[in-house]
C-alpha positions in Angstrom: -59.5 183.1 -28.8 -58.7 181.5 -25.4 -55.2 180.8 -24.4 -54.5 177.0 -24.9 -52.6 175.4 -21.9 -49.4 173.7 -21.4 -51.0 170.3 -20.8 -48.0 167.8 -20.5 -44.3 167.8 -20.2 -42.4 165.3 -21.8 -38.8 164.0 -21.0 -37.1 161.1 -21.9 -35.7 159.1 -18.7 -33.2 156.4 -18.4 -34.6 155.5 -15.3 -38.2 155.4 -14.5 -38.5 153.7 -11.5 -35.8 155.8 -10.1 -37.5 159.3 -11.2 -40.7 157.9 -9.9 -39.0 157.9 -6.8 -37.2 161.6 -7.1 -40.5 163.1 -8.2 -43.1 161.3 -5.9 -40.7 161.5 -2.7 -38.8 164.8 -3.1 -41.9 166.7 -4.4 -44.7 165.2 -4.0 -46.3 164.5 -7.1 -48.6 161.6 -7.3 -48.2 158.7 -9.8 -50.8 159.2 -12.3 -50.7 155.8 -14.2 -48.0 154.0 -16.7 -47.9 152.3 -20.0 -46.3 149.8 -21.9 -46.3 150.5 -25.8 -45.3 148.8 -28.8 -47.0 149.8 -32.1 -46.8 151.3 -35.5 -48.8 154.0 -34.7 -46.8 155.5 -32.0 -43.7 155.0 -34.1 -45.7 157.2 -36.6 -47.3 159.3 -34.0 -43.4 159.8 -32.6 -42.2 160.4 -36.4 -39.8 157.2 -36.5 -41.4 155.7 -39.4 -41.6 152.2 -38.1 -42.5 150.5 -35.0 -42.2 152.4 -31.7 -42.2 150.8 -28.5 -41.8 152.3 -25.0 -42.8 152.4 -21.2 -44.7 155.9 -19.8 -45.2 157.1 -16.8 -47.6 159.8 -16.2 -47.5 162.0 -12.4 -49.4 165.0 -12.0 -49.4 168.0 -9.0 -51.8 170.0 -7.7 -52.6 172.0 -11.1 -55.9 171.0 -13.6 -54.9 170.0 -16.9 -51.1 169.6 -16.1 -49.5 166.0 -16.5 -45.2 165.0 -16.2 -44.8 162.6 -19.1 -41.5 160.7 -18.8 -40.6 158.1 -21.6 -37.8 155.2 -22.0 -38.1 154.0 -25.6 -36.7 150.6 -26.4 -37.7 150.6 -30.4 -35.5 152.3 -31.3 -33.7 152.6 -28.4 -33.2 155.5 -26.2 -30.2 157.3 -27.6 -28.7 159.3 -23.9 -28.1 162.8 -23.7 -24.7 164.1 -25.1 -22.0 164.0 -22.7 -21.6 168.2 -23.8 -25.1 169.0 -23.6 -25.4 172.3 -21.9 -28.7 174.1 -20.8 -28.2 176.8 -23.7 -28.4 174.3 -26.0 -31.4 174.9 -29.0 -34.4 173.3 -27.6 -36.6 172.4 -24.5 -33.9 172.4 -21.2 -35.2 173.1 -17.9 -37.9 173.1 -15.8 -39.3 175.0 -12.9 -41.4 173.7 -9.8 -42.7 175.3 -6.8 -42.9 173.7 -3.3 -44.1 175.0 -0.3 -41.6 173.1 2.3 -38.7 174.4 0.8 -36.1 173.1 3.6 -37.8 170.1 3.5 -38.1 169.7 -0.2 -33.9 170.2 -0.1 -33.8 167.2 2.7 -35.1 165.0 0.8 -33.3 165.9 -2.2 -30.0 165.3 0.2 -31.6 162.2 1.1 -31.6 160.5 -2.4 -27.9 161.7 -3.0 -28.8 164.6 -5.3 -26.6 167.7 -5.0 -27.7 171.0 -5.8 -25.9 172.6 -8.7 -25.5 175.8 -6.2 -26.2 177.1 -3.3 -30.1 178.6 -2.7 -30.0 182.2 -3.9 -33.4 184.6 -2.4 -35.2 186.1 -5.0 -38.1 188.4 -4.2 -37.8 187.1 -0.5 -38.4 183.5 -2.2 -35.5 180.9 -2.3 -34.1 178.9 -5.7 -32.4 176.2 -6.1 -31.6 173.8 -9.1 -30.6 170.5 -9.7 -29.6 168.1 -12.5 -32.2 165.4 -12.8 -29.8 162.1 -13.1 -32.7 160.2 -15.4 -33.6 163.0 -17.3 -30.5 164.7 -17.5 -32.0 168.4 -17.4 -31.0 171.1 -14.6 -34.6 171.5 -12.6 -35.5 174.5 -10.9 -37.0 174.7 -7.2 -39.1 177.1 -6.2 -40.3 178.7 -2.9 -43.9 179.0 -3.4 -45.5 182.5 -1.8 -46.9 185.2 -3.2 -43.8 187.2 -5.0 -43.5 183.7 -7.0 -45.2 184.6 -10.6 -48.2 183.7 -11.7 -51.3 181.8 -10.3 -51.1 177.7 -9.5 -54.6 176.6 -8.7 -55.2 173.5 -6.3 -57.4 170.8 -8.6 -55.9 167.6 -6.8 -55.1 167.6 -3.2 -51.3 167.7 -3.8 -48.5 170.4 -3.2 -46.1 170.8 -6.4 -46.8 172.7 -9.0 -44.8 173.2 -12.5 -44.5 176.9 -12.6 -42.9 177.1 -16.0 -40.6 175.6 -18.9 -37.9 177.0 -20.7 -37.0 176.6 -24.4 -33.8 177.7 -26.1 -34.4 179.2 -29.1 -32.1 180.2 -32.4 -34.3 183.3 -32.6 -36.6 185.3 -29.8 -38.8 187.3 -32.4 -39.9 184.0 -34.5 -40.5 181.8 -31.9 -42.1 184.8 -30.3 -44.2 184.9 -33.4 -44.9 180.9 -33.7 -45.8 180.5 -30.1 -47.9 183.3 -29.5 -49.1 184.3 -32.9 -49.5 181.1 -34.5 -50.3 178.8 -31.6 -52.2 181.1 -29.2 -50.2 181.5 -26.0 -50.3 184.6 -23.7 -47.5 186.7 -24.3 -46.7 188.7 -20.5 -44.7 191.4 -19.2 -43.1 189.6 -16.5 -40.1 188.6 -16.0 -39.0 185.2 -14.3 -35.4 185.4 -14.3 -32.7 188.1 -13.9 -29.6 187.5 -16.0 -28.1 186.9 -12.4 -29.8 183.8 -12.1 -29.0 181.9 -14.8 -26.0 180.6 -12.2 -28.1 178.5 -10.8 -28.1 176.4 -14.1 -24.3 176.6 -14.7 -24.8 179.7 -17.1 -23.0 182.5 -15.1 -22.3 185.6 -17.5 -24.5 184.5 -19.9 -25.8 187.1 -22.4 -29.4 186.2 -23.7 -32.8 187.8 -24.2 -36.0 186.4 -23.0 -39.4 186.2 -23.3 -42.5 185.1 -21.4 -45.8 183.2 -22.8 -48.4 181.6 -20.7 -50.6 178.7 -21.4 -52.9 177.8 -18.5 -51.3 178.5 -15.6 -47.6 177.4 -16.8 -45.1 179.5 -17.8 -43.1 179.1 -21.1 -40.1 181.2 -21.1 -37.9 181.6 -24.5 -34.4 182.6 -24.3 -31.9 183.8 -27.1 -28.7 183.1 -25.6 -25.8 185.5 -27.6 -23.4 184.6 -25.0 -22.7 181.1 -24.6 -24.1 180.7 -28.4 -26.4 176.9 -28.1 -25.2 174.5 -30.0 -28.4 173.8 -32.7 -30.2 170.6 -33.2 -28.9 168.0 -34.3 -30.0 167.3 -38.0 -31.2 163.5 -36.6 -32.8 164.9 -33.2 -35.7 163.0 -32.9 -38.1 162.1 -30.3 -36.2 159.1 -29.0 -33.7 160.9 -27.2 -33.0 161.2 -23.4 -34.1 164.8 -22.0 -36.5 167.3 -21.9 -38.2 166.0 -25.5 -41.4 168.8 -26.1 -44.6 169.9 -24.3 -48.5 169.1 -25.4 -50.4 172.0 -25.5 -54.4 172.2 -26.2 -57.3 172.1 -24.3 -60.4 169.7 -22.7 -62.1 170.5 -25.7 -61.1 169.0 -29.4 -62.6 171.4 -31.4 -61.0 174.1 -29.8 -57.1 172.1 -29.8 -58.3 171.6 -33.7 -57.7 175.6 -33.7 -54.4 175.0 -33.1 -53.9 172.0 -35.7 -55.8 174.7 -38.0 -53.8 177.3 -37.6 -49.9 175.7 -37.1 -50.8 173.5 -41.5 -52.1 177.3 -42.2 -48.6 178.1 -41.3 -46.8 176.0 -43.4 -46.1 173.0 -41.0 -47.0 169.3 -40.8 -48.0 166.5 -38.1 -46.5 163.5 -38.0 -49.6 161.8 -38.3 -52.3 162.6 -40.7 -55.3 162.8 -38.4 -58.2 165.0 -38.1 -57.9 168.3 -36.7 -60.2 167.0 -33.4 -58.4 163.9 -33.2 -58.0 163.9 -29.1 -55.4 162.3 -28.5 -51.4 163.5 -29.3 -50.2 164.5 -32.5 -46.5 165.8 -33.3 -45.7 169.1 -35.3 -42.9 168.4 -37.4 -39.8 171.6 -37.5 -41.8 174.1 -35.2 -39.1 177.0 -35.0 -36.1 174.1 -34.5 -37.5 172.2 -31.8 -41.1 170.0 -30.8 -43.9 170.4 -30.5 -47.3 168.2 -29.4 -51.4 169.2 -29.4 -53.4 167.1 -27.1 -57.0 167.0 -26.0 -58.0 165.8 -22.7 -62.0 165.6 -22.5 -63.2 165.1 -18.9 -64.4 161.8 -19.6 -61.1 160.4 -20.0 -58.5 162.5 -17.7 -58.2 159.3 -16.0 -57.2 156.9 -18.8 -54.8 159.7 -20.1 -53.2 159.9 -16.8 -54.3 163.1 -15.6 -55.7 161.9 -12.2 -54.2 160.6 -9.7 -54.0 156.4 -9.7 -54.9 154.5 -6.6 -51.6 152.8 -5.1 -50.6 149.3 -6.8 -48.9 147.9 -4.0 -50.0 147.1 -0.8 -48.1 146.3 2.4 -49.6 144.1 5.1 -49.7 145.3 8.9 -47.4 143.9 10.8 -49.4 142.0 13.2 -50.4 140.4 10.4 -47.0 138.7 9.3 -46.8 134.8 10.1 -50.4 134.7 10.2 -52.5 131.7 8.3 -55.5 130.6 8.3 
């Protein structure tokens, strides 16, 4: 079978309008589209059991088939990140991207009043850096892009950033290992993307943990055991309405091939949080995949746009000057 892809990245945000801003004007990726929601389904779809409402923001980077999904639910409201919350913690918790301008990228960042959580450190002749996002709450990792950077980013939109990978703290390597890669279908690698040495740059200095590497599409999903700080586990009431980095969509442009997935995840003993069939396109929840989320997705050509996987023309538009005070 085909590796599926990492199709879409979903956080929970605070503040959409300022991580617009962070992730259009420090990195460069494009506004792909937003939403306003309020429905039963996507309460179901989100596994609240009621009504869900929220607003979505969709950007995308260079990469086919890769969309940023940031949410701020209002029904039921948002519940923020806990003020302990560290990066080891069981469950989706950082994100890398690579830039090109890496000076620049780090101006701009200065700009906004976002500090760097350390200084750069060179890493095969590349440079890394991380921040916390303020909306999202999650450390986020820049990247030098070059050629020693892992893995291969294609160009599908005319844009610079690229997601190179996501991490996901896990309770144990070998099962989510086996779920993953067995169950769901992504790439297991022999690469590695991080020394122990770098997990400084995310506020885990010392830490003792072992890793693994997947790949679906060209993103990265790195799964990490940490023995030394031990993560805290989910919360028993961890649901999707929560600030942070909530789950990824993985699947492809064809349905029939995502129903694979859906096929393979009930053989396995799981659920969805929505009873639809295996090609429905559009998202569907898993429900207690290895202790944390997960999402299936199909995104047919015919639609990338209306799913927010295309750039979106801009909304607003600001007259020349010579054209202020003029009537008539």
């Amino acid at each position: 079978m085909n590796s599926p892809n990492i199709v879409q990245i979903v956080m929970g945000s605070d503040n959409l309008p300022c991580c617009k801003q962070l992730y259009s004007s420090v990195f460069g990726f494009a506004g792909a589209g937003d939403r306003i929601i309020f429905s039963q389904h996507h309460g179901q779809v989100m596994g609240f059991g009621g009504w869900g409402g929220a607003t979505v923001l969709y950007m995308v980077g260079r990469q086919e088939l890769v969309q940023l999904e940031f949410w701020n639910h209002t029904c039921p409201p948002q519940r923020p990140m806990p003020a302990e919350w560290r990066p080891n913690d069981i469950g989706f918790c950082r994100l890398g991207i690579s830039v090109p301008d890496f000076d620049a990228t780090l101006e701009r960042l200065a700009a906004l009043g976002i500090p760097t959580m350390t200084a750069p450190i060179v890493v095969s002749g590349l440079r890394r850096v991380c921040f916390r996002d303020p909306t999202v709450g999650i450390p986020v990792e820049i990247m030098e892009e070059g050629a020693e950077l892992p893995g291969e980013r294609d160009r599908y939109h005319d844009l610079e950033p690229a997601v190179v990978y996501v991490a996901v703290s896990v309770t144990d390597l070998d099962e989510a290992v086996a779920y993953f890669g067995g169950i769901v279908g992504l790439e297991e690698l022999a690469v590695e993307l991080h020394s122990a040495d770098e997990e400084q740059l995310w506020g885990l200095a010392n830490a003792r943990r072992r890793t693994a590497i997947l790949r679906g599409g060209t993103i990265f999903m790195e799964l990490a055991q940490y023995e030394t700080p031990a993560g805290r586990p989910r919360p028993q009431d961890d649901t999707l309405d929560r600030q942070g980095f909530k789950t990824v969509a993985v699947g492809y442009r064809d349905p029939a091939e995502t129903a694979g997935i859906v096929q393979r995840v009930r053989a396995a003993g799981l659920n969805w949080t929505v009873a639809e069939p295996a090609s429905f396109i559009g998202g569907n929840h898993v429900i207690g995949a290895v202790a944390h989320h997960m999402k299936t997705l199909s995104v047919p050509l015919e639609v990338e746009r209306q799913f927010g996987y295309s750039p979106e023309p801009d909304k607003w538009w600001r007259p020349p000057a010579d054209a202020v005070g003029k009537h008539g």
